[in-house]
N, C-alpha and C positions, 0 to 999 in steps of 0.2 A: 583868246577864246573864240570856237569857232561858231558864227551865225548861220542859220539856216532861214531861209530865204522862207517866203510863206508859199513861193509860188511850186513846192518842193510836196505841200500838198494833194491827195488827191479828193476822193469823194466817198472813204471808204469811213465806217465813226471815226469821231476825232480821235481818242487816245490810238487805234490803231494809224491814224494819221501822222501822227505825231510819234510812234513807235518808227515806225516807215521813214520819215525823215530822218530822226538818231539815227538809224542804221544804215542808212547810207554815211552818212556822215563818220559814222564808227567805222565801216569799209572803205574810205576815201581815205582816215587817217587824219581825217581833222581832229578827230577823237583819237589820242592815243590809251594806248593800255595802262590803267590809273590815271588817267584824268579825272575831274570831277565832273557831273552831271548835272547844274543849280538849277535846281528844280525855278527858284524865281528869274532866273536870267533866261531860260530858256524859256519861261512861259512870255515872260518881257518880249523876247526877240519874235515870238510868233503870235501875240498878239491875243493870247487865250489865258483862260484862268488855270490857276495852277492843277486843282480838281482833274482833268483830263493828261493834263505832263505828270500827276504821279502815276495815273495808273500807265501810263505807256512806259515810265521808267519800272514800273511794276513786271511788268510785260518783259522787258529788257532784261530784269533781274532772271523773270522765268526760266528763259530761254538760256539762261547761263552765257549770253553776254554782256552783261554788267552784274556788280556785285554792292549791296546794302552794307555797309559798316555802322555798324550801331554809333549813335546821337552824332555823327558825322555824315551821312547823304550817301547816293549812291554814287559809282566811279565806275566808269569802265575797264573790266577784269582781267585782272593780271594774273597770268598763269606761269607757273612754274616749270624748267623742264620736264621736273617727273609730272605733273600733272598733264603737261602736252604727250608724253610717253605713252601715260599710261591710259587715256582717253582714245589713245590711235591704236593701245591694244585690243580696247575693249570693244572699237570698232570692228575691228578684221575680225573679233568673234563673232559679233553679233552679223555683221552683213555674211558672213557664211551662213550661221544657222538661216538664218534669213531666208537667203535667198534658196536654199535647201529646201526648205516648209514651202514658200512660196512657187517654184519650179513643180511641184507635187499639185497642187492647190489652185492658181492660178483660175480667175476663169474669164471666156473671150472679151464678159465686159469692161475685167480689173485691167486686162490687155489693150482694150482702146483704148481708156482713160488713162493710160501711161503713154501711148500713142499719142493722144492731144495735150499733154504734159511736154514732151518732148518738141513737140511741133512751135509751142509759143515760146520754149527753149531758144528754138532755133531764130525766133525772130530778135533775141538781143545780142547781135553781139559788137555793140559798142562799147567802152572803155564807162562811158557813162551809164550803159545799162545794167554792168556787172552786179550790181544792188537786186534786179530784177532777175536776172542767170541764176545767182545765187538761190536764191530764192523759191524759183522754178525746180531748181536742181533739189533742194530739199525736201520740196511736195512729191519731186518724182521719186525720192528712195522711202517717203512715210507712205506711201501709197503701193509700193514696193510688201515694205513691214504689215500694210493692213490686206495688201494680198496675201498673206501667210497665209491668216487665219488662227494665228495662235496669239490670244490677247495678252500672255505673260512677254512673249518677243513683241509684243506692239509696244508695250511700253516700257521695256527696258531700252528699248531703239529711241524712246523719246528722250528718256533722261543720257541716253551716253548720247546720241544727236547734237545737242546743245551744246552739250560738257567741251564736243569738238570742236577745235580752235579754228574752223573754216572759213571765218571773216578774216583771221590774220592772213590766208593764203590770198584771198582776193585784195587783201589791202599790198600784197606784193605787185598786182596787176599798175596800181596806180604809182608804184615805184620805176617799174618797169611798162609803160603801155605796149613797148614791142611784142610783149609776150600774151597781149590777147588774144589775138588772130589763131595764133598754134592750140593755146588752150581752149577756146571754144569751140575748134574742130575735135583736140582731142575728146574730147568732154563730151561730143554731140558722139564721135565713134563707140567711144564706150561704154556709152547709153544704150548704143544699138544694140551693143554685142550682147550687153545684158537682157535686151527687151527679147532678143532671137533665141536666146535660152529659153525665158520663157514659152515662150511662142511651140517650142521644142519639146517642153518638161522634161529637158535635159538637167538633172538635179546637178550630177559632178559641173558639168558646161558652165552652169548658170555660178557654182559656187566658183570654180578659176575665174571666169571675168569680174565677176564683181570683186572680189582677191585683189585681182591686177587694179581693175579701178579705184579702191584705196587704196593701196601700195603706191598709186602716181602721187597721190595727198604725202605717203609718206617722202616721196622724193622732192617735194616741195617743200614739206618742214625742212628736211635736209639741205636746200640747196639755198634757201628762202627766208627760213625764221632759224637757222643756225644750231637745229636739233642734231647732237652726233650721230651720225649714221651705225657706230655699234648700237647705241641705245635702240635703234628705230628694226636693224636687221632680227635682234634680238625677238623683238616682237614678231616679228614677221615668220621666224624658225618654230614660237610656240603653235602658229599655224598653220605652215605648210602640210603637214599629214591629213588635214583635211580635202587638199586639193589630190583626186584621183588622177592616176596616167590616165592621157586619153586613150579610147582602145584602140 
């Protein structure tokens, strides 16, 4: 069973403290996928009443990485190929329309605040701060979706956001630590690429990089969490006519 240390806290309310620490722990892989969650073991080991550990496993449930099974507790969620599939298609839609509405929309101060997103991006890239990357990286594509401007794409970007299996991809980083270095340059590149579309309101621009940006996600279920790659191109072909020739 794995321990989380208390020093693992910060200063933010407890249940989000205690969310924060699970997920790291869930991206380390101490947590594997269907594990359980004991609500009392884990308040035991951090010292706090249970009260605060459910609503952060509440939290965990939200965000669709863990999952409530009735008069059993919660476990960290176990997803199915087609589920991983079909969560990476619903992706490539939505970050196209997306990033479409947004490129149109955009305005200089939604532009800064992805700029200072990106900037505290750039300050983690150690193997231990990948919890933190993650994370940053998240705010910068919801912050992405609320530059639309279209509150129906704000929230469907929320519920398929979750649904995505992107802690499995970073739980590859702790398999692999060689491959943080390349990832966190790639990562910070095609942040840029995407932030300079906007900058642009170049709508086609902005819809191929952000394209190519998940499509790397897909190359990582594929090479990483062992998703077959027709399954993945598949998805990828219902896409493509979205992406214009450049002129």
């Amino acid at each position: 069973m794995a321990s989380i240390p208390t020093k693992e806290l910060t200063h933010k309310p407890l249940k989000e403290e205690i969310y924060d620490a699970l997920h790291r722990q869930i991206i380390a892989g101490k947590y594997a996928p269907g594990d359980w969650l004991r609500q009392e073991e884990i308040a035991s080991q951090m010292g706090v009443s249970m009260t605060p550990v459910r609503e952060a496993l509440d939290l965990l449930v939200a965000k669709g990485i863990a999952e409530r099974v009735p008069y059993r507790g919660v476990r960290v969620r176990e997803m199915s190929e087609k589920d991983v599939v079909d969560a990476y298609g619903m992706r490539l839609f939505l970050e196209a329309m997306i990033a479409r509405e947004t490129a149109l929309n955009i305005t200089p101060e939604q532009v800064a605040n992805l700029e200072v997103i990106m900037a505290e991006m750039d300050r983690h890239v150690e193997l231990s701060e990948m919890p933190q990357e993650r994370q940053m990286s998240r705010e910068f594509h919801a912050a992405i979706a609320e530059a639309s401007g279209n509150n129906l794409l704000i929230q469907l970007y929320a519920i398929v956001s979750n649904a995505f299996p992107d802690w499995l991809l970073y739980e590859a980083l702790y398999r692999k630590p060689e491959l943080v270095s390349s990832s966190v340059t790639q990562t910070h590149d095609e942040h840029s690429a995407i932030l300079e579309a906007f900058k642009e309101h170049d709508p086609d621009l902005a819809v191929k990089v952000s394209l190519d940006h998940v499509m790397e996600s897909g190359r990582w279920l594929e090479n990483y969490r062992n998703i077959p790659a027709k399954l993945l191109r598949e998805k990828e072909k219902q896409v493509s006519h979205l992406i214009k020739k450049s002129k």
